[in-house]
NUSE-386052 format. One line per field, with one value per residue: x, y, z of N, C-alpha, C, CB in turn; residue in one letter. Coordinates in steps of 0.05 Angstrom, whole numbers, m for minus. Atoms other than C-alpha are relative to their C-alpha. Last residue first. Glycine has a CB too. Example, Ala and Ser with C-alpha at 12.3 -4.5 7.8 and 13.67 -1.06 7.14 Angstrom:
<rs>
n.px m16	18
n.py m24	m24
n.pz m1	0
ca.px 273	246
ca.py m21	m90
ca.pz 143	156
c.px m15	18
c.py 22	24
c.pz 14	0
cb.px 9	m20
cb.py 9	1
cb.pz m29	25
type S	A
</rs>
This chain:
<rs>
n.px m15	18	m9	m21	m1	m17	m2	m16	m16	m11	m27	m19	m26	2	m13	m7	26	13	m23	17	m4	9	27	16	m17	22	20	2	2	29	21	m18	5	22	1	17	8	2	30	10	m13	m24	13	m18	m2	m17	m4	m28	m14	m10	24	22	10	33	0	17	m8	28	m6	m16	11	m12	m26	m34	m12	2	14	m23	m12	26	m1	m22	m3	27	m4	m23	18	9	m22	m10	m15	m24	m19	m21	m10	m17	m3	22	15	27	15	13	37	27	4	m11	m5	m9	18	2	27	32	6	12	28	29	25	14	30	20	0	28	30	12	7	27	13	3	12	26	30	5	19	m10	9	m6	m10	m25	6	m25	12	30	m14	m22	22	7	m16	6	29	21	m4	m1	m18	16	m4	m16	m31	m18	18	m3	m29	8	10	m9	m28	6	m1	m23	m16	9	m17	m25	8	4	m20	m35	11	3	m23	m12	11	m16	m35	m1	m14	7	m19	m11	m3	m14	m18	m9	m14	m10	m26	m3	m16	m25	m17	m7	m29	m34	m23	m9	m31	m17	3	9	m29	m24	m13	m22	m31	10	m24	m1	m6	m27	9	m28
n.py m13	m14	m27	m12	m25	m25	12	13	m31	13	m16	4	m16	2	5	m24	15	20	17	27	14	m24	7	29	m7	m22	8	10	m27	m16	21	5	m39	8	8	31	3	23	m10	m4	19	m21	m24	m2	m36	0	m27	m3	m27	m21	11	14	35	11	20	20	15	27	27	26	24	m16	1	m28	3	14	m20	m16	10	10	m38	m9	4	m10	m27	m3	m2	m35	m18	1	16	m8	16	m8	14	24	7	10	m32	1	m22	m20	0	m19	m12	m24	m26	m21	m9	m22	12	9	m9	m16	17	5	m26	m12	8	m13	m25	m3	15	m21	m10	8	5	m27	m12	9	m18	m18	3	m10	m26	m17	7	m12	m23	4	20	m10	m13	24	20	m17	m8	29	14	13	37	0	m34	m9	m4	m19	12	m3	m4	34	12	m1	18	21	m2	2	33	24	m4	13	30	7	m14	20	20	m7	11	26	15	m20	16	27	m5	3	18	3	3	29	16	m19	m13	26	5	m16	6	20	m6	m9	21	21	m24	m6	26	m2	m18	14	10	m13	m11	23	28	m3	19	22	16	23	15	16	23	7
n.pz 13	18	m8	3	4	m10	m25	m10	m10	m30	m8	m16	m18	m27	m17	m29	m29	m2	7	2	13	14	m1	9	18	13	11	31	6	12	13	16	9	1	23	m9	22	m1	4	m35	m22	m19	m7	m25	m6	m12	m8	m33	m6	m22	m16	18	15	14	29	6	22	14	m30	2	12	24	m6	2	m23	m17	m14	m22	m23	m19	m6	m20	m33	m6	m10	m16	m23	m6	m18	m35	m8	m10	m13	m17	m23	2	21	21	10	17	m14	26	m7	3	m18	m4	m5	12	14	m21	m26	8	22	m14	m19	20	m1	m21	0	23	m8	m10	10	25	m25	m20	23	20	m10	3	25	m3	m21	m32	m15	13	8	0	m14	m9	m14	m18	m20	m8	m27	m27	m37	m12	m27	8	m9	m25	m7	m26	m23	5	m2	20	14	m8	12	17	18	m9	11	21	m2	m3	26	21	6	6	39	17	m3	28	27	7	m5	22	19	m5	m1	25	3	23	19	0	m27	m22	14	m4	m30	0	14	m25	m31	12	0	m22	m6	19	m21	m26	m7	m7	m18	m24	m4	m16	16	11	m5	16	15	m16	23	m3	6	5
ca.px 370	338	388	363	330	337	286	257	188	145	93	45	0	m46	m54	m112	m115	m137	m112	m175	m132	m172	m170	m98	m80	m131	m84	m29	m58	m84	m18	21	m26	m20	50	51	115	161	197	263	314	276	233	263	203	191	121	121	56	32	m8	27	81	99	166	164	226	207	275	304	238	240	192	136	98	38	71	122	78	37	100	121	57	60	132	122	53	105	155	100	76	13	m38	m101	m166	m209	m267	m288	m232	m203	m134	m89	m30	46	107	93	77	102	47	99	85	108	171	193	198	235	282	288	306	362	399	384	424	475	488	490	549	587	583	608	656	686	677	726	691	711	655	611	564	569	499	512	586	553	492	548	585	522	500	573	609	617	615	609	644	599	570	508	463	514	519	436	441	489	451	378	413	435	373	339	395	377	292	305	352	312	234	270	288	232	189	240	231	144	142	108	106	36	6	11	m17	m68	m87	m92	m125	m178	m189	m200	m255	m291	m278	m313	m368	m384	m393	m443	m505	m488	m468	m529	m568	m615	m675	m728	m702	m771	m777	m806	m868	m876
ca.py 554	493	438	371	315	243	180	202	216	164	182	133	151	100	120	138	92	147	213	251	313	345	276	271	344	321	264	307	346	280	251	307	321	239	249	290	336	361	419	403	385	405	350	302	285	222	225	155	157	91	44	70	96	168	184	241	278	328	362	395	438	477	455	480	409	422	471	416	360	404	432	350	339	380	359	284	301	336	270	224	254	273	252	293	265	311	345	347	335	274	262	208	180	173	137	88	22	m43	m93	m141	m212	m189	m152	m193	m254	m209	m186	m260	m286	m233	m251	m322	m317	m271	m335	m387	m351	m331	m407	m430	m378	m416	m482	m467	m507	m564	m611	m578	m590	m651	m635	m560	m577	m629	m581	m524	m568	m594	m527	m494	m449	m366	m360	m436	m458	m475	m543	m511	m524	m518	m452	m444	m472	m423	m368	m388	m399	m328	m299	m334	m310	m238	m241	m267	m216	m161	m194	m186	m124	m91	m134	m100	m24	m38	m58	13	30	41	104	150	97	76	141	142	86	104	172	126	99	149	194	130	118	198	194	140	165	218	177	127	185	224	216	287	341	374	450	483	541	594
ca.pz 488	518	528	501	534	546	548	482	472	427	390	351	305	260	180	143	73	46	87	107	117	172	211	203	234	283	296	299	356	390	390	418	474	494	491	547	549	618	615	655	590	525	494	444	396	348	313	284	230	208	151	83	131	146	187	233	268	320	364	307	300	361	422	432	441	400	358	349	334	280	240	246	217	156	140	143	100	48	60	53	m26	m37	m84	m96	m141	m170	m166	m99	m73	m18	m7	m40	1	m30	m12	m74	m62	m103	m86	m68	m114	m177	m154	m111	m156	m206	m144	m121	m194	m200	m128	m149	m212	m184	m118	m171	m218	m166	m142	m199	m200	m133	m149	m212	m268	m311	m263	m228	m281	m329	m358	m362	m399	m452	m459	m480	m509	m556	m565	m593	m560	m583	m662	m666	m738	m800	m810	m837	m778	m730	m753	m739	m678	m655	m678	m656	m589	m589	m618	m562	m514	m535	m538	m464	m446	m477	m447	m368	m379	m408	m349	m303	m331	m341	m269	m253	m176	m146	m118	m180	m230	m183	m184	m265	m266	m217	m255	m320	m283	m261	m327	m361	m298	m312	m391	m387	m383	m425	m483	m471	m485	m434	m428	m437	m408	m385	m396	m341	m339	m304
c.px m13	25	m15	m5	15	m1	15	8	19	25	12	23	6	19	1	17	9	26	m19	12	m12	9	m12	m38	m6	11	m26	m24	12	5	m23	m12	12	m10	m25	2	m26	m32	m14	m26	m16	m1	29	m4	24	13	28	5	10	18	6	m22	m18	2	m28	4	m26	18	m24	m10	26	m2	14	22	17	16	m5	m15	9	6	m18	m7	17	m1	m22	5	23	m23	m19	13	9	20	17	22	34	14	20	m11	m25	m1	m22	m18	m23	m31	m10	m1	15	m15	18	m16	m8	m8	m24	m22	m17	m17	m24	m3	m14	m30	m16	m2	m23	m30	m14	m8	m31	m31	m3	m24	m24	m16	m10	m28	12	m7	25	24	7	11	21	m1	m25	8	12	m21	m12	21	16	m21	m22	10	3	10	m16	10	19	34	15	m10	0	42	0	m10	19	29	m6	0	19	12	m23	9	37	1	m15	10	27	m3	6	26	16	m18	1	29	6	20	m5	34	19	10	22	22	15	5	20	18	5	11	29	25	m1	7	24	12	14	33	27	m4	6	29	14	11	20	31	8	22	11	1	33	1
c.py 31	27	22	28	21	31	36	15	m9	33	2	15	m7	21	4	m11	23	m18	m28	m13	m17	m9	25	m3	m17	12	10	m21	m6	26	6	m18	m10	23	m5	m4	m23	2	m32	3	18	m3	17	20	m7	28	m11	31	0	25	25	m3	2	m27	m17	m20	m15	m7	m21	m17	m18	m28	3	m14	22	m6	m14	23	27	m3	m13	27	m3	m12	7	31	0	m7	31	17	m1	m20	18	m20	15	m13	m9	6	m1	29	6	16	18	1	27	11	14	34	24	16	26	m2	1	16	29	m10	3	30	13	m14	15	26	m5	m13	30	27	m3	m5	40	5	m15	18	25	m4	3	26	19	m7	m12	27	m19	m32	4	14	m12	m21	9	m2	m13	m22	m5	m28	5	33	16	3	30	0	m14	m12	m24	m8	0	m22	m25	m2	m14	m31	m12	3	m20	m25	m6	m3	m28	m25	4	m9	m30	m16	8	m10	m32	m8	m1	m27	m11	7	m27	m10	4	m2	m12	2	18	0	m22	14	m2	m16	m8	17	2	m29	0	13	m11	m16	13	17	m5	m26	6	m27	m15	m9	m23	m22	m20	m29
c.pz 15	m2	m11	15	m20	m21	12	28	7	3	17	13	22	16	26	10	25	m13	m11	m19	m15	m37	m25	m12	m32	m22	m12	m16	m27	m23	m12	m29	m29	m17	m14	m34	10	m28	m20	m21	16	29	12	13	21	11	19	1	28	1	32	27	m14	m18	m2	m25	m8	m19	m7	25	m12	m21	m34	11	10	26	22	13	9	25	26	8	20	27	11	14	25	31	0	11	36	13	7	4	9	19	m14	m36	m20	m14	m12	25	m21	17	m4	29	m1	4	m10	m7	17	20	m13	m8	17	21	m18	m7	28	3	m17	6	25	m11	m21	15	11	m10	6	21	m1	m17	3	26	25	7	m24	m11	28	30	18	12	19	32	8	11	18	10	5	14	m14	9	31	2	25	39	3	m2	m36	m23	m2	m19	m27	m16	m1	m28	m38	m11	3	m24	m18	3	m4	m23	m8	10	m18	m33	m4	8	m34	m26	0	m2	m29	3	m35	m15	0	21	4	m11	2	37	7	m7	14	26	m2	m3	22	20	m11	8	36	3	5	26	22	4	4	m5	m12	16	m14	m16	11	m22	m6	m10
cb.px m3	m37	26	6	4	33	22	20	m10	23	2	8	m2	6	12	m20	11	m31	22	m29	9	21	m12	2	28	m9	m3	26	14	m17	m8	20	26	m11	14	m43	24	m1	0	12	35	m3	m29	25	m35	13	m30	43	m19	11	5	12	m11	m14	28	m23	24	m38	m8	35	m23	38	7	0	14	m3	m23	30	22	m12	m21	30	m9	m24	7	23	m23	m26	38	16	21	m7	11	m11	1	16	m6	m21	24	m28	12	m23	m5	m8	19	m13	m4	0	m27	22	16	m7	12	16	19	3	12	14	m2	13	24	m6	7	25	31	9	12	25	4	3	8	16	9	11	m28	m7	m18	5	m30	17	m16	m38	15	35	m23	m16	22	m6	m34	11	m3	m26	m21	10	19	m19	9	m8	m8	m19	25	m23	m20	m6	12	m17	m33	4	8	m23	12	15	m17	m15	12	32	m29	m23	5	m1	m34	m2	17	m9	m10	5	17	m24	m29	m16	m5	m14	m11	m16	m2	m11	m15	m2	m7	m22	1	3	m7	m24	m10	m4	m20	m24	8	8	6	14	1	m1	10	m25	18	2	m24	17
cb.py m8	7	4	1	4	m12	m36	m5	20	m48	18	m14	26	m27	5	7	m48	1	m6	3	m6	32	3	m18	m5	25	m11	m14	21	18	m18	m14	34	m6	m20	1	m9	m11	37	34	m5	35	m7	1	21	m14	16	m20	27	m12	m45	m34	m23	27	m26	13	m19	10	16	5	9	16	m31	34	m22	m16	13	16	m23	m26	31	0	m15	m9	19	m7	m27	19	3	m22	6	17	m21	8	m36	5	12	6	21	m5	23	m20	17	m4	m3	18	5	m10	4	14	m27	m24	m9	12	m30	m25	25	m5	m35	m7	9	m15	m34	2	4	m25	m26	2	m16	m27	1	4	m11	43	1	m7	m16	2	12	1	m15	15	27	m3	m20	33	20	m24	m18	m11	m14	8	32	m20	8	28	m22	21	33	m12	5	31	m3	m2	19	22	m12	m3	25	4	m19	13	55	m7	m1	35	19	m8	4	38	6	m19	21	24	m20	26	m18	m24	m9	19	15	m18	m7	19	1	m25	19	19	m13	m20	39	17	m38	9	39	m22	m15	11	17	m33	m5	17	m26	12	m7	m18	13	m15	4	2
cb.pz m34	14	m6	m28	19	2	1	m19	24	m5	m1	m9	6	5	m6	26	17	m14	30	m6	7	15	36	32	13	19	12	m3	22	31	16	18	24	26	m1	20	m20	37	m24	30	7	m3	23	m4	18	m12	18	m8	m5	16	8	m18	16	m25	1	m1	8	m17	43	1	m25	7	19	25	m2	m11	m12	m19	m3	m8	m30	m12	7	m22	m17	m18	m1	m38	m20	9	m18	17	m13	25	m8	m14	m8	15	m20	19	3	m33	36	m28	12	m18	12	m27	15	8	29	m16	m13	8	34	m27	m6	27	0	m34	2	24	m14	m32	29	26	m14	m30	14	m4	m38	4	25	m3	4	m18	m3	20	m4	m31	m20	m25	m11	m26	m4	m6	3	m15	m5	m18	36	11	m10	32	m3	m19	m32	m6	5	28	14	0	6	26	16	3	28	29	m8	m3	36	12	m6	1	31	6	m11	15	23	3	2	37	33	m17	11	m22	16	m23	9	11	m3	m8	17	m18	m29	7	21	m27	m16	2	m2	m36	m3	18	m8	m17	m2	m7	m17	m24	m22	14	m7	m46	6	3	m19	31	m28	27
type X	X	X	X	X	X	X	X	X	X	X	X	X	X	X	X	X	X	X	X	X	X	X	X	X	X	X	X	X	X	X	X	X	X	X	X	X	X	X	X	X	X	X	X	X	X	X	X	X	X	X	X	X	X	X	X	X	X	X	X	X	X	X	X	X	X	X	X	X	X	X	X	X	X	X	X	X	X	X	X	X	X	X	X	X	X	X	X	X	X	X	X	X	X	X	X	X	X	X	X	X	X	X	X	X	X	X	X	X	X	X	X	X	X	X	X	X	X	X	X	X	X	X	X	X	X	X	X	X	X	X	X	X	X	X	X	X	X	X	X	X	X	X	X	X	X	X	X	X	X	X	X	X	X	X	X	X	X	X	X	X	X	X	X	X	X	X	X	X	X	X	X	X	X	X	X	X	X	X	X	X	X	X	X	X	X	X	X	X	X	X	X	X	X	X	X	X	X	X	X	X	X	X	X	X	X	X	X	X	X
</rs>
């Protein structure tokens, strides 16, 4: 029997797998993150518009021709004279919109802008699901766990935690400890990345079993 030897393989080959690596990262990352293209699209029109503006302006001025709006050197006159010729009141309007816009740009850049997604492992591609289908999945979980019907679980899925919230039925008493484990194996089967912590709290009062 005899075996044919492969000889090296070429750089194209060697390198096809970190490419469709990589690009699958992107492409997660993608999925998982918010896009800031919308505000930065926003932001670049209103600048791009009061440049044309100013360009405008200046450019009447320019050629001795009347202000199609105000002309600069009121408008720096009025800015550098400021509160002054101005209702207090709009002027603070005015202030409180302008930070209200710079703090959601600021936000914006700095927050990492998660999605309420997780990715899941496969072994040939990558999986994202959204919180509210894992939400459903381990509420089914809790409730078997606690038989009890399924208005009485509520879960809400974090980025870092999962709040199981159960109201058991009035005399039949619940461990939470059961509860916990049985979504955390739920969790473990999953292999949620990043994995989230569980927590499930039982409230104080009951409902009426049926």
């Amino acid at each position: 029997m005899s075996v044919e030897d492969a000889g090296p393989q070429s750089p194209s080959e060697t390198l096809a797998v970190p490419e469709s690596t990589l690009r699958m990262d992107r492409v997660v990352k993608r999925e998982l993150h918010s896009a800031r293209s919308i505000l930065s699209g926003v932001a670049a029109s209103v600048i791009i518009v009061l440049a044309l503006y100013g360009l405008l302006e200046c450019g009447l001025r320019i050629v001795n021709q009347p202000a199609w709006l105000i002309d600069p050197q009121t408008a720096l006159n009025r800015l550098a004279h400021l509160p002054e010729g101005i209702n207090p009141l709009l002027l603070g309007v005015i202030g409180g919109v302008l930070l209200l816009a710079g703090l959601v740009f600021f936000l914006s850049a700095v927050l990492p802008g998660k999605r309420a997604r997780h990715t899941m492992p496969d072994s040939r591609l990558f999986v994202v699901v959204e919180d509210e289908v894992l939400a459903s999945a381990l509420a089914r979980r809790a409730r078997l766990a606690a038989g009890v019907t399924q208005e009485q679980v509520m879960v809400v899925v974090g980025q870092r935690s999962v709040v199981v919230n159960v109201r058991p039925t009035s005399g039949v008493p619940l461990s939470a400890e059961q509860i916990q484990a049985a979504v955390e194996a739920e969790l473990a089967k999953m292999q949620l990345s990043p994995m989230p912590q569980v927590r499930v709290n039982l409230a104080a009062s009951g409902v009426i079993g049926v």
